[in-house]
C-alpha positions in Angstrom: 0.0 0.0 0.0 1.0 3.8 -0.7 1.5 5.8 2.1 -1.9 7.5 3.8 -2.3 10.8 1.8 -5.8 12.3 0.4 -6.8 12.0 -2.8 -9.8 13.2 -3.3 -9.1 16.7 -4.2 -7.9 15.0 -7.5 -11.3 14.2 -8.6 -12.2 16.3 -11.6 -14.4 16.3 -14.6 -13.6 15.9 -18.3 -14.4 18.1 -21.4 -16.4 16.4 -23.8 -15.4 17.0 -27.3 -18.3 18.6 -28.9 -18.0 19.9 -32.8 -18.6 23.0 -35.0 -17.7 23.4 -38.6 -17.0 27.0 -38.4 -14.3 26.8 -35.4 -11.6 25.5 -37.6 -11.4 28.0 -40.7 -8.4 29.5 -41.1 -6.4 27.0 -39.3 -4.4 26.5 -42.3 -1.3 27.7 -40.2 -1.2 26.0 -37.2 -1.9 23.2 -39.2 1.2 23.8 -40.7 3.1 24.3 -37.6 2.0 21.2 -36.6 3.4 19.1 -39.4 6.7 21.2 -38.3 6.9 19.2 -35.2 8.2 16.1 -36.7 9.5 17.0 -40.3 12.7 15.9 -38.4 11.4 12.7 -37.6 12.5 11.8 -41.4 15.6 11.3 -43.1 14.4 13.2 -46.3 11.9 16.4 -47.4 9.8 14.0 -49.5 9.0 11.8 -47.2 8.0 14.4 -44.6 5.8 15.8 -47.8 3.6 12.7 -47.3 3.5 12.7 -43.8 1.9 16.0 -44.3 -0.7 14.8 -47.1 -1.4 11.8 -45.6 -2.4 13.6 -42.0 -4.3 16.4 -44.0 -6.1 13.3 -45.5 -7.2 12.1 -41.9 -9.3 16.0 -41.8 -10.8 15.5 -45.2 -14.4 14.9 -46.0 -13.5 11.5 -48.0 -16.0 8.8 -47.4 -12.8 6.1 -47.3 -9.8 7.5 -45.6 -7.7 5.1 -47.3 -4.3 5.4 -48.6 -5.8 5.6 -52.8 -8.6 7.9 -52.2 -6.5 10.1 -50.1 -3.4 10.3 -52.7 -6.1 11.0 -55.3 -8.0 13.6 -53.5 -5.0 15.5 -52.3 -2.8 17.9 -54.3 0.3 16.5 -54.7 -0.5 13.2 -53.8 0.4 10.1 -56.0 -0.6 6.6 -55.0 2.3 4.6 -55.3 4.6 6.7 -53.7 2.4 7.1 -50.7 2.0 3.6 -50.2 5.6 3.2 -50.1 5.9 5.3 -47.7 2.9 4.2 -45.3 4.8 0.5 -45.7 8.2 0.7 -46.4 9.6 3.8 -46.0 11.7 4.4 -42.4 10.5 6.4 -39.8 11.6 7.5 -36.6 8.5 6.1 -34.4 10.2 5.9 -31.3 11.4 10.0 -32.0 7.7 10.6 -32.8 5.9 9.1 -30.0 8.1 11.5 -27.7 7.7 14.4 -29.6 4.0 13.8 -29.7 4.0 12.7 -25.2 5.5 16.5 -25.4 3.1 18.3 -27.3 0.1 16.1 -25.0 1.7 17.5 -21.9 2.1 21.0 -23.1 -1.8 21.0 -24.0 -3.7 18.7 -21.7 -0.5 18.0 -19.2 -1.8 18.0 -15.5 -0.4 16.1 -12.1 -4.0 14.3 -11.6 -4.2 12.3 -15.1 -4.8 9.3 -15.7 -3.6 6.5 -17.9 -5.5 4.3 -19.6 -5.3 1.1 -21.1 -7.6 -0.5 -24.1 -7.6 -2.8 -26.6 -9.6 -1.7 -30.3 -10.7 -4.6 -33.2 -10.8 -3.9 -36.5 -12.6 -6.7 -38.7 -10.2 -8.0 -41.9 -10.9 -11.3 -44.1 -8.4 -13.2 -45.8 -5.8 -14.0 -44.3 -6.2 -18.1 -44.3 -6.3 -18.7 -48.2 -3.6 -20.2 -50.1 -1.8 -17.5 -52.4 -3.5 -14.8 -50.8 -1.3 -11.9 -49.4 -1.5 -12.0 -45.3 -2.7 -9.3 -43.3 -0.2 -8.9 -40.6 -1.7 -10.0 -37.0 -5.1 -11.1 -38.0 -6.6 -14.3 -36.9 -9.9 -15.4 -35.2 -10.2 -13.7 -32.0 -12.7 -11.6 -29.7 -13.1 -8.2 -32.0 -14.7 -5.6 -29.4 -16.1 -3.5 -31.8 -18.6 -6.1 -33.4 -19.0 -7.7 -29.5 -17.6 -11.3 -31.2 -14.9 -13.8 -31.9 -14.1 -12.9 -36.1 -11.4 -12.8 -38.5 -9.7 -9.3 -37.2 -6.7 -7.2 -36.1 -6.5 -6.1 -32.4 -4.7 -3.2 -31.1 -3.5 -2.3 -27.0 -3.2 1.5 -26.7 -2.7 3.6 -24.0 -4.6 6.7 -23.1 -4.7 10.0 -21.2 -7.2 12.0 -19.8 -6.9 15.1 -17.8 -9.2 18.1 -16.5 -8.1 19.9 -20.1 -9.0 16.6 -22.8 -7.7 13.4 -23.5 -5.7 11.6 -26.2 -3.8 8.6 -27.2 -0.1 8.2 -25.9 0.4 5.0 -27.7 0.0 1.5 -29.5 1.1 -1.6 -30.0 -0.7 -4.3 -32.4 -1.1 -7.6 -30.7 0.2 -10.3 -33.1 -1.5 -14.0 -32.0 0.9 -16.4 -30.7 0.2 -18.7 -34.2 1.8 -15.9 -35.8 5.1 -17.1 -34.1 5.5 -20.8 -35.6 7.1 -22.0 -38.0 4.1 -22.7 -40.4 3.8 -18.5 -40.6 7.4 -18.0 -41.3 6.9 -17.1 -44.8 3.3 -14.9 -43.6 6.1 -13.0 -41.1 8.7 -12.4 -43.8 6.0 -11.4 -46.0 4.1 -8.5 -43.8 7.9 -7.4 -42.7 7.3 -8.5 -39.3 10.5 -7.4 -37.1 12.8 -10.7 -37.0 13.1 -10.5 -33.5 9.9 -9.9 -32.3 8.4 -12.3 -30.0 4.6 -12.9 -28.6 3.5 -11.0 -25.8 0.2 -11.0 -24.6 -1.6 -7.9 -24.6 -0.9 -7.1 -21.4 2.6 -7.5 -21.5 1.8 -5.1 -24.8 0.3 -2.6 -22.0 3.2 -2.9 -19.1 5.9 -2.3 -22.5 3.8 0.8 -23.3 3.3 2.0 -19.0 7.1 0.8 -18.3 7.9 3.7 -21.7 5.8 6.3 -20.3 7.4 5.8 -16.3 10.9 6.0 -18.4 10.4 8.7 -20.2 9.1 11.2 -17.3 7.4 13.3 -19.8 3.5 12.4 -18.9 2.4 13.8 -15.8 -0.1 11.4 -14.3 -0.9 9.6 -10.7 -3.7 7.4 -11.6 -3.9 4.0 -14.2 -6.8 2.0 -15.4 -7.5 -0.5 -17.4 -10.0 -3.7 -17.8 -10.4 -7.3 -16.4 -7.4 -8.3 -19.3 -5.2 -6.2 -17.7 -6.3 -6.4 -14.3 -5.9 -10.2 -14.4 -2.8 -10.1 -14.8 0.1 -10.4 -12.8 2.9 -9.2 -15.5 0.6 -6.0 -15.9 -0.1 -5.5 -12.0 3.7 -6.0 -11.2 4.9 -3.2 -13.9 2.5 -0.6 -12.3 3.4 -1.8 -9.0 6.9 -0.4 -9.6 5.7 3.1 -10.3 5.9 4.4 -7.0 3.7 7.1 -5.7 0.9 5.8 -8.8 -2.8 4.5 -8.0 -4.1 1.6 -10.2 -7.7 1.3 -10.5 -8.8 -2.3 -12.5 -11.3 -4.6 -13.0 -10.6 -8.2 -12.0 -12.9 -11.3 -12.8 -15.7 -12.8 -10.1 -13.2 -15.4 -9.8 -10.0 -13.5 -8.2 -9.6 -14.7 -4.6 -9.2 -13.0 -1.5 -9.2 -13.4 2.5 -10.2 -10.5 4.8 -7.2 -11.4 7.2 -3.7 -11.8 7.2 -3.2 -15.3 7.2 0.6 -16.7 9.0 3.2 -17.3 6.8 6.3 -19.0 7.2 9.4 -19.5 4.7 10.6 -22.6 4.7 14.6 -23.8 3.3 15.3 -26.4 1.5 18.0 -27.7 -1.1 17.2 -28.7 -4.7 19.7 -30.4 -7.1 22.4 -29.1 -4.4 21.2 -25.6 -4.3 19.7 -23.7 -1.7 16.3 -22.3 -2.3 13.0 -21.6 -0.7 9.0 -21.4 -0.4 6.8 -19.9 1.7 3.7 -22.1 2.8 0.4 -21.1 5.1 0.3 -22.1 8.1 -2.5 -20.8 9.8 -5.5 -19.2 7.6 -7.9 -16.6 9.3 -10.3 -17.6 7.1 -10.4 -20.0 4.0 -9.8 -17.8 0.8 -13.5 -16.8 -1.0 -13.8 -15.6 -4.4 -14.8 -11.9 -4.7 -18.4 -12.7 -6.5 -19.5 -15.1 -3.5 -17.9 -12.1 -0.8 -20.1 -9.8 -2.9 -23.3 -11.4 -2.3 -23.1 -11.9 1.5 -22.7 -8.3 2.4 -24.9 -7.0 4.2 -27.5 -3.8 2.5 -26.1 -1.7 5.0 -22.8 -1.7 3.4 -23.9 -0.6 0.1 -24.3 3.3 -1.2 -26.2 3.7 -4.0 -24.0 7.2 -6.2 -24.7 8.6 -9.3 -22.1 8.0 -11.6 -22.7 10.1 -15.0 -26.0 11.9 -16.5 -27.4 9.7 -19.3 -30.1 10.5 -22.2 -32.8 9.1 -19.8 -31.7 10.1 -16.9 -29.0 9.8 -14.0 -27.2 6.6 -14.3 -26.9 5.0 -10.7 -25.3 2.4 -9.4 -24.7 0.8 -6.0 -20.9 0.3 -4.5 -19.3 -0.8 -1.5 -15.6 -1.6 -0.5 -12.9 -3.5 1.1 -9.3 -3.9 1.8 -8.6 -7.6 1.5 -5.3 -9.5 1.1 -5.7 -10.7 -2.7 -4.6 -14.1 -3.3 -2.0 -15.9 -6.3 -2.3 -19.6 -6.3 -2.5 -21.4 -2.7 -0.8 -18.3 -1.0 -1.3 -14.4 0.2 -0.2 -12.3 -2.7 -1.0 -8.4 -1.7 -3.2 -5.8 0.4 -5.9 -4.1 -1.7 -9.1 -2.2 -1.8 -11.8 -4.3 -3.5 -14.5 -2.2 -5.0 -17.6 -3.5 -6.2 -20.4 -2.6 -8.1 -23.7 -3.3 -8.9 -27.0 -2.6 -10.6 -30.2 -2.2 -9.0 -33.2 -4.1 -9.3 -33.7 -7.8 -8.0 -30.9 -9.3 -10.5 -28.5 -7.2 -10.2 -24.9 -7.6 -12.1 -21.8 -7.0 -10.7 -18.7 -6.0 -11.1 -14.9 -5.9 -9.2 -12.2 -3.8 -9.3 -8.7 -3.6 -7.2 -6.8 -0.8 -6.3 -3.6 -0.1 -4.4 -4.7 3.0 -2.9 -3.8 4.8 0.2 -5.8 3.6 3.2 -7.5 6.7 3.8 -9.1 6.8 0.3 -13.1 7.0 0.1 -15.5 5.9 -1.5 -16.1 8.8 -3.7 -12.9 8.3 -5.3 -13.6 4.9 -6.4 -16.6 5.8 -7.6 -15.0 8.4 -9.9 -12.3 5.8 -10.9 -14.9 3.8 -11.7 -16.0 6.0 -14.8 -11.9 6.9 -16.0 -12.0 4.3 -18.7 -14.5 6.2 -21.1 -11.9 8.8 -22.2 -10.4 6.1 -24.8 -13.3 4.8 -25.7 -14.0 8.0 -27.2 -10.8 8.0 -28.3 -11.7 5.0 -30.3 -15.0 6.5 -31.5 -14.0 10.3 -32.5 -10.8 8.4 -34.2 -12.7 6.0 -35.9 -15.4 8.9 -36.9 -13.1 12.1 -37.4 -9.6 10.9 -38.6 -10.6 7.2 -40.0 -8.4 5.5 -37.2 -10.1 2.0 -38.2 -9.7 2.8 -42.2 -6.8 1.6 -43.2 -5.9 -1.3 -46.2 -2.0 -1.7 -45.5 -0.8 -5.4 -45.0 2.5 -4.8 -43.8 3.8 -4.6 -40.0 5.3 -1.0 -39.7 2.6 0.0 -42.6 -0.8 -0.4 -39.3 2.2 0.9 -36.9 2.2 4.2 -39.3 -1.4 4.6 -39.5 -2.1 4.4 -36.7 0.4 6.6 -35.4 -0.7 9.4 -38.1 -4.3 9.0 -36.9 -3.3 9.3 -32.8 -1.5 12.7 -34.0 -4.4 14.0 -36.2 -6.8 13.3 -33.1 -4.9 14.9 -30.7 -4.4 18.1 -33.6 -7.9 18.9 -32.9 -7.7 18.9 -29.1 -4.4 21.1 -29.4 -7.0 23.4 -31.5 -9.2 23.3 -28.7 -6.8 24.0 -25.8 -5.2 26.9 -28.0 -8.9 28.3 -29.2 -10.1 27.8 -25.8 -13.3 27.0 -27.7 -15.1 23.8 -28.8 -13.6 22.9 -32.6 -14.7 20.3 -35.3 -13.1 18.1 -37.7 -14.7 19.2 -40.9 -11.6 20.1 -42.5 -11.9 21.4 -45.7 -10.4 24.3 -45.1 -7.5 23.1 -42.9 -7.0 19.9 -45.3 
């Protein structure tokens, strides 16, 4: 556990990003500007010409934000050239990523953020006939978008939300762990999948992306959050546990275990092979460990407080919540202290739901309940991307080709919150003018 401090005063509301045509005329020039920030990301003036187009194509009006339409649409633009350099050309990611964590703290930079963790599906066929050219990373797997298991590419990205906005900070495209035998060899080489890439699980994807963002000290932030994938996880849990002085806020399945005491523990020494080694073992349990969705349903009503959590079209949206600090559990021993926060619907059948957190002792209930609402800032990532910039348009095949749009289309979203921050005034993406 952290050491007893408040946080409450941290609790703070988000803008909403709501659109006008009008806002963005004459924003030719800081359009420009913007482009400026990472011309020196490339090793030549043409390719940092595309870079340019292909952004400016993200604002356009085009029903298919797609590398052809866009080349054709634009002035300048010429098809093969820009597919070459969407796929093949080099970039400097890693230089862009942190020139574009500095322009997010500049604009929408605050102590209190928080850090977000999601996964986005895009649907794509094909990839399992013979002759056909792969798609890299797409197999049959759970696509959120459609709410189903389907042929599709998956991406973990991280996300930031503050009292000013909130953007994307990065992304990382989960590649199945089929794609890693020997029968796809020829699919890797193909799609120009790094040689020594291995497979990660997506929340190993999302501890790479948290351990970048501790590393590089440029986003200021104190809380993370992220879903039962990532709460589930221990390789996730242990990266943010070695951020000290951050709060993590996740949702964990019904079936995580817990005990409401400290159970005795002893270390035992033995030798193995001739080396020394040990293990710790239980030896006296207050209280047999109890998964979190049976602890849920015998406490008592008092315990509950029923808190409005956001204003909906029909009405307030309310839920019910209690909490508890428990000793979490990893196998058949004691693993750590934290709060357990639970949630539930009202009515006679209600569902529920479970989150852990490693904040201070004194924290209320209030905060969790605000927690309990952080992970909607990249969910509209996801939808104003997919909507304003075309994040999920996109027909490249190759490995650094969806690494590239998708980088493009995290900087084109964030352009139009920098246009907000600098207006200070509600903007649009209808951008004739600035395209």
């Amino acid at each position: 556990m952290l050491p007893e401090y408040s946080i409450n005063k941290d609790i703070f509301t988000i803008p909403r990003f709501e659109l006008k045509a009008s806002d963005v005329e004459g924003m030719t020039t800081e359009l420009e500007w913007y482009h400026g920030q990472f011309r020196d990301c490339f090793h030549r003036s043409e390719p940092a010409e595309h870079f340019s187009l292909y952004m400016d194509g993200r604002f356009s009006n085009l029903e298919r934000k797609t590398i052809e339409p866009i080349a054709e649409h634009m002035e300048g633009g010429n098809v093969r050239p820009m597919q070459h350099f969407i796929s093949d050309a080099v970039w400097n990611e890693q230089k862009m990523v942190r020139r574009h964590h500095e322009l997010v703290r500049d604009g929408l930079g605050d102590r209190r953020g928080v850090v977000i963790f999601d996964e986005m599906g895009v649907v794509k066929k094909g990839h399992d006939s013979a002759g056909d050219d792969p798609l890299q990373g797409v197999a049959r797997q759970y696509c959120g978008s459609i709410g189903k298991v389907d042929s599709c590419q998956v991406g973990v990205f991280s996300g930031y939300a503050t009292p000013k906005g909130y953007a994307l900070l990065d992304k990382r495209l989960f590649m199945p762990e089929q794609w890693f035998g020997p029968e796809y060899a020829e699919k890797r080489k193909k799609c120009r999948v790094p040689e020594g890439l291995e497979f990660k699980t997506k929340p190993q994807l999302a501890a790479e992306m948290f351990e970048n963002i501790i590393r590089e000290g440029i986003i200021p932030f104190k809380f993370v959050t992220g879903d039962t994938v990532y709460g589930d996880n221990p390789d996730f849990i242990r990266a943010l546990d070695s951020a000290v002085g951050k709060v993590y806020f996740v949702a964990v399945t019904g079936d995580t275990r817990c005990v409401l005491k400290q159970p005795l523990v002893e270390t035992k020494t033995y030798r193995y092979k001739g080396q020394k080694r040990t293990r710790k073992r239980v030896v006296k349990w207050n209280g047999k460990p109890v998964r979190v969705d049976k602890l849920a349903q015998h406490i008592s009503r008092a315990f509950w407080f029923r808190r409005t959590v956001s204003e909906g079209t029909k009405g307030p949206i309310v839920y019910e919540f209690t909490k508890r600090e428990v000793i979490l559990c990893q196998g058949n021993l004691p693993n750590r202290t934290a709060w357990l926060v639970i949630k539930r619907t009202l009515g006679n059948n209600p569902e529920y739901s479970y989150c852990v957190s490693n904040a201070p002792h004194s924290t209320q209930l209030k905060t969790f309940v605000w927690l309990s609402g952080m992970r909607w800032p990249i969910e509209q990532c996801f939808e104003e991307g997919n909507g304003e910039v075309g994040l999920d348009q996109y027909e490249v095949r190759k490995y650094p080709g969806w690494n590239h749009h998708m980088l493009v289309c995290m900087l084109a979203h964030f352009f139009l919150w920098h246009l907000r921050v600098t207006l200070g005034k509600k903007i649009t993406s209808h951008h004739a003018a600035a395209a």
